[in-house]
C-alpha positions in Angstrom: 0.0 0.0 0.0 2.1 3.1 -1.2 -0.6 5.9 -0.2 -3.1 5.4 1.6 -6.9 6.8 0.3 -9.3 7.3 3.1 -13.3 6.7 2.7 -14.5 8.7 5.9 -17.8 8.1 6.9 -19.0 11.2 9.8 -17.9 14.3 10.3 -18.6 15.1 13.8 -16.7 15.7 16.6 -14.5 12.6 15.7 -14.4 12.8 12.1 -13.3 16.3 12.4 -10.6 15.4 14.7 -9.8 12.7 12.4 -9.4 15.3 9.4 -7.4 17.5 11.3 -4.9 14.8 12.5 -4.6 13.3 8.9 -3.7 16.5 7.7 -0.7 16.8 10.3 0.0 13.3 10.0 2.8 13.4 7.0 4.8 9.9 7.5 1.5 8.8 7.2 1.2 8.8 3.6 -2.5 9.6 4.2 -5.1 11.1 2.8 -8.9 11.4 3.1 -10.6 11.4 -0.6 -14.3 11.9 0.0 -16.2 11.7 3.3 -19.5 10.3 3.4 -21.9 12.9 5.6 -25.5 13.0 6.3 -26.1 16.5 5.4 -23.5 18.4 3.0 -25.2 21.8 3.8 -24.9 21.8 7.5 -22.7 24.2 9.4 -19.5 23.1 10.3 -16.4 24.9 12.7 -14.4 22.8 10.2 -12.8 24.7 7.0 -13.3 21.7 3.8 -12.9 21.2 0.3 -16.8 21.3 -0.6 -15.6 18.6 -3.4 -14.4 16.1 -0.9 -18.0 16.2 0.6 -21.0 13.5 -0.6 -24.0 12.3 1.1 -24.3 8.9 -0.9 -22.3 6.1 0.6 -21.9 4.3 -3.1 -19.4 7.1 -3.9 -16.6 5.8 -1.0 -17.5 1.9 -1.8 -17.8 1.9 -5.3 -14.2 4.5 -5.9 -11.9 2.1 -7.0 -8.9 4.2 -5.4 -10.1 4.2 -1.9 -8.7 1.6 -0.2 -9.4 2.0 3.3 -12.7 3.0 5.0 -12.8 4.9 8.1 -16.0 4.8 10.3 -17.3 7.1 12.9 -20.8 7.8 12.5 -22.9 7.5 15.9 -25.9 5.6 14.4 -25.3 2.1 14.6 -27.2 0.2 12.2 -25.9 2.8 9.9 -22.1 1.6 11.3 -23.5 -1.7 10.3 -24.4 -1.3 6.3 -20.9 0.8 6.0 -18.5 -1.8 7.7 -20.2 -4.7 5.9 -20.6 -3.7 2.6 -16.9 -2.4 2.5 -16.1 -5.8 4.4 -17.6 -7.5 1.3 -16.3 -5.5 -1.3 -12.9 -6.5 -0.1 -11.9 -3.1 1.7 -10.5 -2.5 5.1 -11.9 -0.8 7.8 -11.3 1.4 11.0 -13.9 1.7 12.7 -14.8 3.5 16.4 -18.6 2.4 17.0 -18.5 0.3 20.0 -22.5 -0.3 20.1 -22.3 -2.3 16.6 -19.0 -4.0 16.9 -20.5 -5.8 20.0 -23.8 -6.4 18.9 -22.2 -7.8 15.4 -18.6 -8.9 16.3 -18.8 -12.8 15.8 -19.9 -12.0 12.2 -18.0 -9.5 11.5 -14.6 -12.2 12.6 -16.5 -14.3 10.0 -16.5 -11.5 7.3 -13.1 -10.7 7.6 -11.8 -14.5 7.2 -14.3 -14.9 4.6 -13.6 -11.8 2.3 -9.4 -11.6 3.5 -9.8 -8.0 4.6 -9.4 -6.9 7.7 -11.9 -4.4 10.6 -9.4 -3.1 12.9 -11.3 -1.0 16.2 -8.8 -0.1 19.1 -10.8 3.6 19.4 -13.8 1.9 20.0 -12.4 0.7 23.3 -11.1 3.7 25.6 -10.1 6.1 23.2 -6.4 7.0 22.9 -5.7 3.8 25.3 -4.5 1.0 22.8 -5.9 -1.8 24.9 -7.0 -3.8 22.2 -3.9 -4.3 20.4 -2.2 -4.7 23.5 -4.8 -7.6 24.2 -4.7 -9.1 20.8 -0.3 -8.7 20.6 0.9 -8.5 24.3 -1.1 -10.5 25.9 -1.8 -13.1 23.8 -1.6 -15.8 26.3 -3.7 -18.3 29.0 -2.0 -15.9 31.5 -4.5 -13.2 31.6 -6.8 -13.5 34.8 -8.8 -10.1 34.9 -9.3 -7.0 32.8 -10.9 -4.5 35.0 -11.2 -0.6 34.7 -12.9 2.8 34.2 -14.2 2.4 30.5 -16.4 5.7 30.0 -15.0 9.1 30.3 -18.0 10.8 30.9 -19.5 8.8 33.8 -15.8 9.0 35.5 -16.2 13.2 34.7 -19.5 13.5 37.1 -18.5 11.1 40.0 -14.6 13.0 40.0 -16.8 16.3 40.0 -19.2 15.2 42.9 -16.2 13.4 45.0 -13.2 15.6 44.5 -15.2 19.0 44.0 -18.3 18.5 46.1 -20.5 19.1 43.7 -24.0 17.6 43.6 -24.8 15.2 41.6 -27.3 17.2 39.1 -24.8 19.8 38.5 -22.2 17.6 37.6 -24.2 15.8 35.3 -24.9 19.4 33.9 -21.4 20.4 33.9 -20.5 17.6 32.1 -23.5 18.1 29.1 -22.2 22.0 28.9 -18.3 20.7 28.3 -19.7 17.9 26.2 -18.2 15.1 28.2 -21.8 14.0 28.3 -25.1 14.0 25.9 -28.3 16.0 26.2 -29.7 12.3 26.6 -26.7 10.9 29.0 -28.4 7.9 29.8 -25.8 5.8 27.2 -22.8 6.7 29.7 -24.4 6.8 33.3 -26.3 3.6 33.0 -24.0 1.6 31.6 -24.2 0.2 28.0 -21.4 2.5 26.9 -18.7 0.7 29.3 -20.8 -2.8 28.7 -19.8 -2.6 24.9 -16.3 -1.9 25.4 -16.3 -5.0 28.1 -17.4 -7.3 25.3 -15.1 -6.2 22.9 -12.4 -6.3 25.1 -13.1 -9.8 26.6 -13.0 -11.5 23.3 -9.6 -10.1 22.5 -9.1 -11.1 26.4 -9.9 -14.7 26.7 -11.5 -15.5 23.1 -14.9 -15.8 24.1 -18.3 -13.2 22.9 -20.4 -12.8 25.5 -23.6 -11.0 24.0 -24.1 -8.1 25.7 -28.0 -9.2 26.7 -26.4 -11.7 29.1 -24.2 -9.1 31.0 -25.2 -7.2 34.1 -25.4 -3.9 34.0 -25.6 -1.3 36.0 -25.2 2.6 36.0 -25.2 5.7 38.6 -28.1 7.6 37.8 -29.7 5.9 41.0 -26.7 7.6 43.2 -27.3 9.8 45.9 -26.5 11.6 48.2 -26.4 9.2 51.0 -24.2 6.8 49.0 -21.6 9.8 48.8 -21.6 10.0 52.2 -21.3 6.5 52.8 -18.7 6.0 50.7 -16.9 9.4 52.5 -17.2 8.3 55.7 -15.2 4.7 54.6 -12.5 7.1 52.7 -13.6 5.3 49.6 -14.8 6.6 46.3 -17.4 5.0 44.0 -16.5 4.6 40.0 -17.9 3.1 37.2 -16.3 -0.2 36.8 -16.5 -2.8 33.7 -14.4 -6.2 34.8 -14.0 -9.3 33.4 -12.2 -12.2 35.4 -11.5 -15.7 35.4 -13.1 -17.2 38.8 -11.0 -20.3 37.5 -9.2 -22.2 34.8 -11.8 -22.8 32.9 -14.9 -20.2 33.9 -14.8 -16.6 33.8 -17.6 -13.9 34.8 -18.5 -10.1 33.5 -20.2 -7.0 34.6 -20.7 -3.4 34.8 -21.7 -1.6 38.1 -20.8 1.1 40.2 -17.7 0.3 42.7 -16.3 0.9 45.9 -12.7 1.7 45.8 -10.4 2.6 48.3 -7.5 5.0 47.7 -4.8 2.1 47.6 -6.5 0.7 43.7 -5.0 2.6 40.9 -8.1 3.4 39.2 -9.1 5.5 42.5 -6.7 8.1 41.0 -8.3 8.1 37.6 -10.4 11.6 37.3 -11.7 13.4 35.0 -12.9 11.9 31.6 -9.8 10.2 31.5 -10.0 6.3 31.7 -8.2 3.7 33.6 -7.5 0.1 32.8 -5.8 -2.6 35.1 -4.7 -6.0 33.5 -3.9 -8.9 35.8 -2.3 -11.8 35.1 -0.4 -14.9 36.7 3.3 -14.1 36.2 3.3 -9.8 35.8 0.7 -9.4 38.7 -1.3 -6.0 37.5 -0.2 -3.8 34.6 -1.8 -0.3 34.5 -3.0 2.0 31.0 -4.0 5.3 31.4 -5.2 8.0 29.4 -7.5 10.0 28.0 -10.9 7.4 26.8 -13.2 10.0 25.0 -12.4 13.3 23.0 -11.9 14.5 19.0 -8.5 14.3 19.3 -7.7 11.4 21.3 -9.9 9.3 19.8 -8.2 10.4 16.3 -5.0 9.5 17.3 -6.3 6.1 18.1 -8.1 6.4 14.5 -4.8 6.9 13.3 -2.7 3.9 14.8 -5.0 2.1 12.9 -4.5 4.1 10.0 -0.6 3.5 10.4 -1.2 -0.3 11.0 -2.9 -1.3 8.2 -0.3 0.7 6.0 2.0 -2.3 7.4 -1.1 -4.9 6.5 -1.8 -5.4 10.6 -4.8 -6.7 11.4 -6.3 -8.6 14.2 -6.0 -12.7 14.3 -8.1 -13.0 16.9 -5.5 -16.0 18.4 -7.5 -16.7 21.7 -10.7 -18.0 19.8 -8.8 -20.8 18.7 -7.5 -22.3 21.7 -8.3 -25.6 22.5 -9.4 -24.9 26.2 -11.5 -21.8 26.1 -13.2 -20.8 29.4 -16.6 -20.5 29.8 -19.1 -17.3 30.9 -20.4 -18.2 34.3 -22.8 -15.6 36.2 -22.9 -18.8 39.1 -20.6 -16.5 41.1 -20.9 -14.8 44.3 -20.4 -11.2 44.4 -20.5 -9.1 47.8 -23.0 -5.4 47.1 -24.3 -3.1 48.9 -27.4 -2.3 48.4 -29.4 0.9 49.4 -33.2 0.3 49.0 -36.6 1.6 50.0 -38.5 -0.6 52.4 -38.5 -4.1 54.0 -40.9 -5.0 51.7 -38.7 -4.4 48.7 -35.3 -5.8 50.4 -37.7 -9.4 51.0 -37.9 -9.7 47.1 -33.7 -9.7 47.1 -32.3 -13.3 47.8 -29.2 -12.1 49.2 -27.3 -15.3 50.5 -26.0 -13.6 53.7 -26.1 -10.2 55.2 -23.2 -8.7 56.8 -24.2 -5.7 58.0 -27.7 -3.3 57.8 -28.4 0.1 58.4 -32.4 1.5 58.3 -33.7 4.9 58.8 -36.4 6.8 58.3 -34.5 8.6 54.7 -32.4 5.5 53.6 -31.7 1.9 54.6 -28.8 0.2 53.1 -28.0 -3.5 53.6 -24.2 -5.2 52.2 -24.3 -8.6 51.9 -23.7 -11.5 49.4 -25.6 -12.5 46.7 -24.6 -14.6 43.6 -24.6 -12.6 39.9 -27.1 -14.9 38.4 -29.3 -13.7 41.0 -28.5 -9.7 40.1 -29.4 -10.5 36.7 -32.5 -12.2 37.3 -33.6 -8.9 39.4 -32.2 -6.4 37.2 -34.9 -4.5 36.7 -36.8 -4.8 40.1 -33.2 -3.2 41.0 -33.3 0.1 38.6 -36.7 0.9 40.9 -37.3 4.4 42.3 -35.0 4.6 46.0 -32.5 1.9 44.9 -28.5 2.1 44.4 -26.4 -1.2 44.0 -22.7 -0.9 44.0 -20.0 -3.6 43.9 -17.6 -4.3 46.9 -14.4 -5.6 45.7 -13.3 -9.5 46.3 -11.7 -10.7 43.3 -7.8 -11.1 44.0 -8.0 -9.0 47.7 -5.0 -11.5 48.9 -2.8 -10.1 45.9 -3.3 -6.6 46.6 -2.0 -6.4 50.3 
């Protein structure tokens, strides 16, 4: 591949990042000849070539010079007709759309054996962090025991606001929709799904297995309040936004996405901001740490544009792990320690918590932490997302390593 022609679907906040970093990008050998957009009369900060501008997709996939595709558009079934009809036309593609990847990502492996191209994704997974690569290159081993971090910028932006600024938890949320860490409709980030589909992209570059994201419990902080923060004060912890996946043993491993307490001795404690935080465990190197910066127009273009650089050198992901011999299998049969703040005895009866270890009840909040196993969470997932309800995790995967 002497130069590289670029097919760039969106121009938004990403896509203009991405134009602007191509442009500075000169070892590169890069350059973008027609981007695909919705609307070609809309306003734009950006200064373009009217000419390079099209709103009919035909005119990237059908150009016989372009011969890589890059993909940022927010709309994911529309992520899904770009990726697989260049996928079947034979041309590669970068894409950052972490909603369709893990909804589609077994046949989208397929598509890529079966038409010899290649889908390569590291900015769909923490932004400027190359976790994925590291994963798929690195890490490519039966060593890895846990993946575990802060995978959303922008639910990580409104707990750092309320914990290390004192803020309320409205106005951070507003804060962080002014700055545009954060949608008008945040609900993506602070519940969840945003973290849960980089944790199932990340655990089948982790341990080979796809876990649809259906099976997975999840669990945001819109339900925080004020008494949680307090809670969590008064035990010098904070609570962040966790995604993990770890293997319980050799040959099972669990998931999930919920809210966390963690104590100032963790390294993610220390990740603020929008900036993201990811811990990788394994048997013989013990806990290696990526930070950085997981949301943004320019991080996520320079992740945009590793890939860019990587495919100039043919890379592309093999996906190693799914063909072991001995894959482990998804478990939720797991006991997981929560605490739990909820609304009245009547509602706390309809929880089968295995044990209780401690309970607290008042006439403005009752909180109870006790064990209870995932399958159990999952099963009353949404009795839990009821009005006067908070469920956070309590660490006690790997405690005895972390002394």
């Amino acid at each position: 591949m002497n130069t590289i022609k670029i097919g760039l679907f969106g121009l938004g906040v990403v896509g203009q990042g991405i134009y602007r970093v191509i442009g500075r990008a000169t070892n590169a050998h890069a350059e973008i000849k027609r981007i695909c957009v919705r609307n070609i009369d809309k306003p734009r900060d950006l200064v373009i070539d009217p000419a390079l501008l099209t709103d009919n997709a035909d005119d990237i996939l059908l150009d016989p010079e372009i011969n890589l595709v890059v993909e940022v558009v927010d709309d994911a079934e529309a992520s899904y007709r770009i990726v697989t009809g260049a996928l079947r036309r034979g041309i590669p593609v970068v894409s950052g759309n972490k909603a369709m990847i893990a909804r589609h990502l077994p046949e989208l492996i397929e598509m890529q054996r079966r038409y010899d191209t290649a889908l390569l994704y590291d900015a769909s997974s923490c932004g400027s962090i190359p976790v994925i690569r590291n994963l798929e290159e690195y890490y490519d081993n039966d060593l890895l025991l846990e993946v575990k971090g802060i995978l959303n910028g922008s639910s990580n932006y409104i707990l750092s606001r309320v914990f290390d600024h004192d803020e309320d938890y409205a106005d951070a949320l507003r804060r962080a929709q002014k700055l545009g860490f954060a949608e008008s409709d945040p609900s993506f980030d602070i519940e969840g799904y945003d973290s849960l589909f980089k944790l199932i992209i990340i655990t089948v570059h982790a341990l080979g297995v796809y876990v649809a994201p259906e099976q997975v419990f999840t669990y945001g902080i819109s339900s925080i309040s004020d008494f949680d923060i307090r809670y969590a004060r008064e035990k010098r912890m904070k609570i962040k936004l966790v995604a993990q996946v770890v293997k319980v043993a050799d040959d099972r491993f669990t998931m999930f996405v919920m809210p966390e307490f963690v104590s100032p001795s963790k390294y993610i404690y220390s990740v603020d901001d929008e900036y993201n935080g990811v811990v990788i465990r394994g048997e013989c190197y013990d806990r290696q740490f990526m930070f950085g910066k997981g949301a943004g127009s320019l991080p996520t273009a320079s992740s945009i544009l590793s890939d860019v650089m990587a495919r100039r050198h043919g890379y592309r992901y093999e996906y190693k792990k799914m063909d072991y011999l001995n894959l482990p299998s998804y478990t939720t049969d797991v006991m997981l320690k929560i605490y739990l703040r909820y609304p009245d005895e009547q509602f706390l009866s309809a929880i089968p918590f295995a044990s209780v270890s401690e309970k607290f009840v008042s006439g403005t909040a009752s909180y109870v932490m006790g064990e209870i196993l995932l399958s159990d969470l999952i099963a009353h997932r949404e009795l839990l997302r009821a009005p006067g309800v908070f469920v956070a995790n309590i660490p006690r995967f790997f405690l005895n390593l972390d002394d």
